[in-house]
C-alpha positions as CSV (number, residue, x, y, z in Angstrom):
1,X,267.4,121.5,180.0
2,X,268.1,123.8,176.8
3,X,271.9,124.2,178.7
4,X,272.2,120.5,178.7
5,X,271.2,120.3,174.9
6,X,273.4,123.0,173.4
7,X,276.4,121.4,175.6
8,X,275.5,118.0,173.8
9,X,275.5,119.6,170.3
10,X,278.4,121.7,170.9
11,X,280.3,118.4,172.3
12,X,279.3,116.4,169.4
13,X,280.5,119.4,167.2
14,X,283.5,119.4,168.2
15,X,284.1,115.6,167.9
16,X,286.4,114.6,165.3
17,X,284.7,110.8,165.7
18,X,281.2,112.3,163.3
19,X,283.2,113.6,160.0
20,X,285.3,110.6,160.4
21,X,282.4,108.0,160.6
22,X,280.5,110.1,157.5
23,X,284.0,109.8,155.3
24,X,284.1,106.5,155.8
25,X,280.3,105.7,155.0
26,X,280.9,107.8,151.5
27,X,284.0,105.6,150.7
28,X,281.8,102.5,151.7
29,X,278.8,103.5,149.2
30,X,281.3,104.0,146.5
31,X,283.1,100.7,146.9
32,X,279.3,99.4,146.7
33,X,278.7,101.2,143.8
34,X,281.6,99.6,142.3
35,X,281.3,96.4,143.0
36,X,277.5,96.9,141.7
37,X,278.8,97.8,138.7
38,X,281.1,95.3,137.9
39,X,279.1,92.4,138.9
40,X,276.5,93.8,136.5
41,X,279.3,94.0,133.8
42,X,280.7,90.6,134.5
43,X,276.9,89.2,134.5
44,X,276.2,90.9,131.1
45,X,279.3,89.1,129.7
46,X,278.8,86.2,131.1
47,X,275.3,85.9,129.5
48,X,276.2,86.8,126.5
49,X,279.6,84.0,126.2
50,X,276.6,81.2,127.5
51,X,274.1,82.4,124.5
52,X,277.3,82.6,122.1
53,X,278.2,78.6,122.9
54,X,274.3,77.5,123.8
55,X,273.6,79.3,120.2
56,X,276.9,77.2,118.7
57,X,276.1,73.8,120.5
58,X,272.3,74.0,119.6
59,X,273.1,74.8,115.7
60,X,276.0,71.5,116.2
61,X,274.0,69.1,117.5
62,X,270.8,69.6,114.5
């Protein structure tokens, strides 16, 4: 039984399919972090242009 286990580390060890599969997880959380960031940058502007012209077609129409 301990045999069998050591084998199974040792073959997964030896793998190249584990550091592979974590590089691409780390290059997928920081395309998400990215993409986080810039849909929170482009929802921060986009509030701020629809207060700018509700603020200018509220002060126009009174």
């Amino acid at each position: 039984m301990l045999s069998r286990i050591q084998r199974v580390v040792g073959d997964f060890l030896r793998r190249e399919d584990g550091p592979t599969a974590v590089e691409y997880a780390v290059m997928l959380a920081l395309i998400i972090v990215v993409c986080i960031g810039a849909i929170t940058t482009i929802g921060q502007n986009a509030s701020s242009t629809f207060t700018t012209v509700g603020t200018a077609v509220g002060s126009a129409s009174s």
